[in-house]
C-alpha positions in Angstrom: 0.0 0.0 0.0 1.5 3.2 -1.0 2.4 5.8 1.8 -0.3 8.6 2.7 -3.4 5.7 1.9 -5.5 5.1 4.9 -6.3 1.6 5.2 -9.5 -0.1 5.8 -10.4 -3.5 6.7 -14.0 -3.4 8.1 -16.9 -2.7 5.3 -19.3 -1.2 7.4 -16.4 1.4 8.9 -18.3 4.8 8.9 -15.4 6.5 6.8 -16.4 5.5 3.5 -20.1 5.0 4.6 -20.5 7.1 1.3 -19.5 4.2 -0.8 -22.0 1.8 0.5 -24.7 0.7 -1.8 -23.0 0.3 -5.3 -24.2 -3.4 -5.2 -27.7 -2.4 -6.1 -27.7 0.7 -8.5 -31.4 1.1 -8.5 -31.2 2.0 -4.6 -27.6 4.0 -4.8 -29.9 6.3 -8.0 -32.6 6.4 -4.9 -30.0 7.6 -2.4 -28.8 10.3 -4.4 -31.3 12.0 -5.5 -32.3 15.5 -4.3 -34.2 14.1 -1.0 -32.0 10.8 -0.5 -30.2 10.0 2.7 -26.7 10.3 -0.1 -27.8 14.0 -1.9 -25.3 16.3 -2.8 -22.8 13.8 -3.9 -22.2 11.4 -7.3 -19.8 8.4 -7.6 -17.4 8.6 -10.3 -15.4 5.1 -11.3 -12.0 4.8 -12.8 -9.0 7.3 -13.0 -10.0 9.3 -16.8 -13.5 9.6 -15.6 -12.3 11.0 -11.9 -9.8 13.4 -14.3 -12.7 14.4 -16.7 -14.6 14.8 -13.1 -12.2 17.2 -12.0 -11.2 19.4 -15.5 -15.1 19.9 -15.2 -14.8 21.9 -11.9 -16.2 19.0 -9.4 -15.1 19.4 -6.2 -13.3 15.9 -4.9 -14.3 14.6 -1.4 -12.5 11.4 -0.8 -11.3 8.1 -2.9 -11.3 4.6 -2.4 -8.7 2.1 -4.1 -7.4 -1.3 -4.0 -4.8 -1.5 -1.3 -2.9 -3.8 -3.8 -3.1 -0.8 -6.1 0.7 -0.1 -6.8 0.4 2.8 -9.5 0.0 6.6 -8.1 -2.8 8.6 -8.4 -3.6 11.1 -11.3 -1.7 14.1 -11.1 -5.1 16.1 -10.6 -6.0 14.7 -7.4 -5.2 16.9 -4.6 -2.7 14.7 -2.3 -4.8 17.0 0.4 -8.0 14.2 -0.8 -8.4 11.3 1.4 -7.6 8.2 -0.1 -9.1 5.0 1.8 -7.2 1.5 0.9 -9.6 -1.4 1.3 -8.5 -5.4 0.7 -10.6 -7.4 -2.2 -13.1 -8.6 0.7 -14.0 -5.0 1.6 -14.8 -4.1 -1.7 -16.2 -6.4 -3.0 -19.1 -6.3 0.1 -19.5 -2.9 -0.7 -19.4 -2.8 -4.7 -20.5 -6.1 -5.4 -17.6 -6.7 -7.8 -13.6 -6.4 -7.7 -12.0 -3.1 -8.3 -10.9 -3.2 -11.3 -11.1 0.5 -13.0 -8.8 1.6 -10.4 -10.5 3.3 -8.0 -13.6 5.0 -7.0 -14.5 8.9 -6.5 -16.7 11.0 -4.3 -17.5 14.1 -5.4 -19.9 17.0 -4.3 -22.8 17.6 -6.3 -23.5 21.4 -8.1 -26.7 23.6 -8.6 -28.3 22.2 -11.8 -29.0 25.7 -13.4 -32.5 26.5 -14.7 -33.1 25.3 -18.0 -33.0 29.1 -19.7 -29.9 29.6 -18.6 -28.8 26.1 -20.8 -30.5 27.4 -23.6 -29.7 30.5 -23.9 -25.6 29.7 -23.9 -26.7 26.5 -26.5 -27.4 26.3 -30.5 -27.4 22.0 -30.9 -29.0 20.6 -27.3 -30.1 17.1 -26.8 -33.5 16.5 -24.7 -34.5 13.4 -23.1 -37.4 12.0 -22.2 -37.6 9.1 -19.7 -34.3 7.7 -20.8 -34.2 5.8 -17.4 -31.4 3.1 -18.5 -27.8 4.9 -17.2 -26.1 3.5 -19.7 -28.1 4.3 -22.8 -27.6 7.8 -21.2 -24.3 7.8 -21.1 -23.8 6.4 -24.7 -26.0 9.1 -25.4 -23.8 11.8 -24.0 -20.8 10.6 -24.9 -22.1 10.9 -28.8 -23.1 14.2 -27.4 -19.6 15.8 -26.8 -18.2 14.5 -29.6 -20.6 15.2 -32.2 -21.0 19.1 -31.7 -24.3 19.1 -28.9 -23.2 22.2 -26.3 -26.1 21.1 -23.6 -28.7 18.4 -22.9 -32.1 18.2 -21.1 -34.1 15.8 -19.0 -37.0 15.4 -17.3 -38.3 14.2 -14.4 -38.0 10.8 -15.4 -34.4 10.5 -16.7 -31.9 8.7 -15.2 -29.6 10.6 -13.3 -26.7 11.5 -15.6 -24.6 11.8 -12.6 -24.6 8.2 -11.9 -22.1 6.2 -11.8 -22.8 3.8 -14.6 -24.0 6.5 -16.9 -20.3 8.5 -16.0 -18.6 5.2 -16.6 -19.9 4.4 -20.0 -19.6 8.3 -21.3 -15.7 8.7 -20.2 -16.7 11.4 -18.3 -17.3 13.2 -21.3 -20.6 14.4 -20.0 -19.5 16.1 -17.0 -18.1 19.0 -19.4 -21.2 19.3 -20.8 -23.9 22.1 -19.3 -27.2 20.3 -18.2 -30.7 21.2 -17.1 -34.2 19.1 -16.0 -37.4 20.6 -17.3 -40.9 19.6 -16.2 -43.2 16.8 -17.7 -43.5 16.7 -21.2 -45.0 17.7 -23.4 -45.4 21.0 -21.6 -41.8 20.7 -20.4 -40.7 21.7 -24.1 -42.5 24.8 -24.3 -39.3 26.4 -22.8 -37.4 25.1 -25.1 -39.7 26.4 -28.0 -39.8 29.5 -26.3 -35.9 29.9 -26.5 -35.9 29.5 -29.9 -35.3 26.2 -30.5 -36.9 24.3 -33.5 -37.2 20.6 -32.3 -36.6 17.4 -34.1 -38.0 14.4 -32.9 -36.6 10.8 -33.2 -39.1 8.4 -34.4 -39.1 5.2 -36.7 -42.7 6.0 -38.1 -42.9 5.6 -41.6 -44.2 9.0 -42.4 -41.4 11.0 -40.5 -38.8 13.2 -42.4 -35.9 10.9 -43.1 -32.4 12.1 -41.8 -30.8 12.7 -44.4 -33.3 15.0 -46.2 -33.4 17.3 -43.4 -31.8 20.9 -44.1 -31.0 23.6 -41.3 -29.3 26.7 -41.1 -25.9 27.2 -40.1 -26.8 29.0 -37.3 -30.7 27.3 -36.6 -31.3 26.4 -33.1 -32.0 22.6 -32.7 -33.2 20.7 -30.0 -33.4 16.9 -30.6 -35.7 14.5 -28.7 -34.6 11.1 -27.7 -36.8 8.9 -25.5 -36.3 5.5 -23.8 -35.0 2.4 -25.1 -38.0 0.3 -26.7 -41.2 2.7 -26.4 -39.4 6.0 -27.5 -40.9 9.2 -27.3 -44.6 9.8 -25.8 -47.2 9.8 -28.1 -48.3 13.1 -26.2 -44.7 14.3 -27.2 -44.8 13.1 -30.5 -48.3 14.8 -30.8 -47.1 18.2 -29.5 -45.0 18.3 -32.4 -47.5 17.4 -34.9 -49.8 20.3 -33.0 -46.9 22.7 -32.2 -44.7 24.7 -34.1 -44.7 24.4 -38.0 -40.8 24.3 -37.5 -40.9 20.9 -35.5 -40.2 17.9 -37.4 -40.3 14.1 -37.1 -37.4 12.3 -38.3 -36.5 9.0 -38.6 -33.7 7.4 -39.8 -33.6 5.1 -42.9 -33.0 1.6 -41.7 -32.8 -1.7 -43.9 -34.2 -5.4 -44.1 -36.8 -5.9 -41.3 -34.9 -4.0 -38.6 -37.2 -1.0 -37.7 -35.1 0.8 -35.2 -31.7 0.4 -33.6 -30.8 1.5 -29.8 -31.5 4.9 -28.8 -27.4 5.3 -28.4 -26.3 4.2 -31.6 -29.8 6.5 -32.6 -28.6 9.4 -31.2 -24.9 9.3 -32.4 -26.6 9.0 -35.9 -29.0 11.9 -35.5 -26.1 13.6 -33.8 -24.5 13.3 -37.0 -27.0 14.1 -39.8 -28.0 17.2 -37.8 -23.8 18.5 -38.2 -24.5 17.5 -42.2 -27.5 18.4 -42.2 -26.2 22.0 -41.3 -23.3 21.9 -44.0 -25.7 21.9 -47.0 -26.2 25.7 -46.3 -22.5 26.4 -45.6 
């Protein structure tokens, strides 16, 4: 164990009570929420998503590793951050599974701003509705900060995109990108119409704009609508666009064979996509 670690050998020792939990991710999302026992803190697994964590302007509360763990940490960690050294044993009664991603992070929640204060620093957001699998979400915002979206939106039903799962499978990409909850759809968008945003929703119906006919502006603000894996968006979303502005669209994307849709991940790095090409037409 390297010098400065603290060990630990008893799982239930009250110093990394925070920890507890990560066996069952449906109770830890419970814990942290905003009236949880755990609020005001999120998890963060493995030492590129704790340094993506910390480039976004997190604030670091404590660590626990390995204690076989022979390789220092990041050079980002403050060596002021307590860093708790626990045998296989502990940690695997605590995580459910061996430590293998290097470590784990604690770090102190932020104010989510209000959603006009996303949209109004934003031209390409994301907006999802009751995308409740963490790591479709964080597929999702991975493709997001790498294929030119500046913010994303949830609502009340979302996964937490805080989570560990959902920080794990974006890199900690998404913790550099701006975020905001809105109400329940379909009144939640009106905000988002109201900011200017014209909004495309993703859909496999048959009748829907297909992608790669779609045309924007350069400078056209677009909001795209995911929804969950399976059922997709609400038909009282998908009506609210048929009823709403004459600028919203349904779009689909082209598929072949009998496959009708593919995951809302691999969906949204696609739409992602046209929407950047989609922009280059008028360039």
């Amino acid at each position: 164990m390297i010098d400065g670690w603290i060990a630990v050998n008893d799982p239930d020792d009250k110093r990394i009570e925070v920890f507890q939990g990560l066996r069952d991710h449906v109770l830890r999302q419970r814990r942290e929420k905003p009236d949880g026992d755990m609020a005001g803190v999120f998890v963060a697994e493995g030492d590129l998503v704790v340094e993506r964590a910390l480039a976004a302007g997190y604030e670091l509360s404590s660590i626990l590793v390995d204690a076989k763990r022979s390789r220092p940490m990041p050079d980002a960690i403050d060596p002021d951050v307590p860093i708790y050294a626990a045998g296989p044993d502990v940690l695997v009664r605590i995580t459910g599974y061996h430590l293998h991603r290097g470590l784990l992070a604690v770090f102190h929640r932020r104010a989510v701003p209000e959603p006009s204060e996303v949209l109004d620093a934003a031209r390409t957001v994301v907006v999802c509705e009751n995308t409740n699998n963490p790591t479709n979400l964080g597929v999702i915002l991975r493709c997001a900060a790498g294929l030119g979206v500046d913010a994303f939106l949830i609502d009340p039903t979302c996964s937490d995109p805080l989570y560990r799962r959902a920080g794990r499978v974006s890199m900690g990409e998404a913790y550099a990108l701006p975020y905001a909850q809105l109400p329940a759809f379909p009144d939640g968008l009106d905000v988002v119409r109201d900011h200017g945003f014209r909004l495309l929703a993703l859909t496999p119906a048959a009748d829907a704009l297909a992608l790669p006919e779609l045309v924007l502006d350069a400078d056209e603000k677009v909001a795209i609508l995911l929804g969950a894996e399976g059922p997709g968006l609400s038909a009282g979303v998908l009506e609210s666009i048929e009823q709403g502005s004459a600028a919203d669209l349904r779009i689909s994307i082209p598929m072949s064979g009998v496959v009708d849709s593919i995951n809302v991940g691999s969906a949204a790095a696609v739409a992602f996509y046209g929407v950047q090409q989609a922009r280059r037409v008028n360039r």
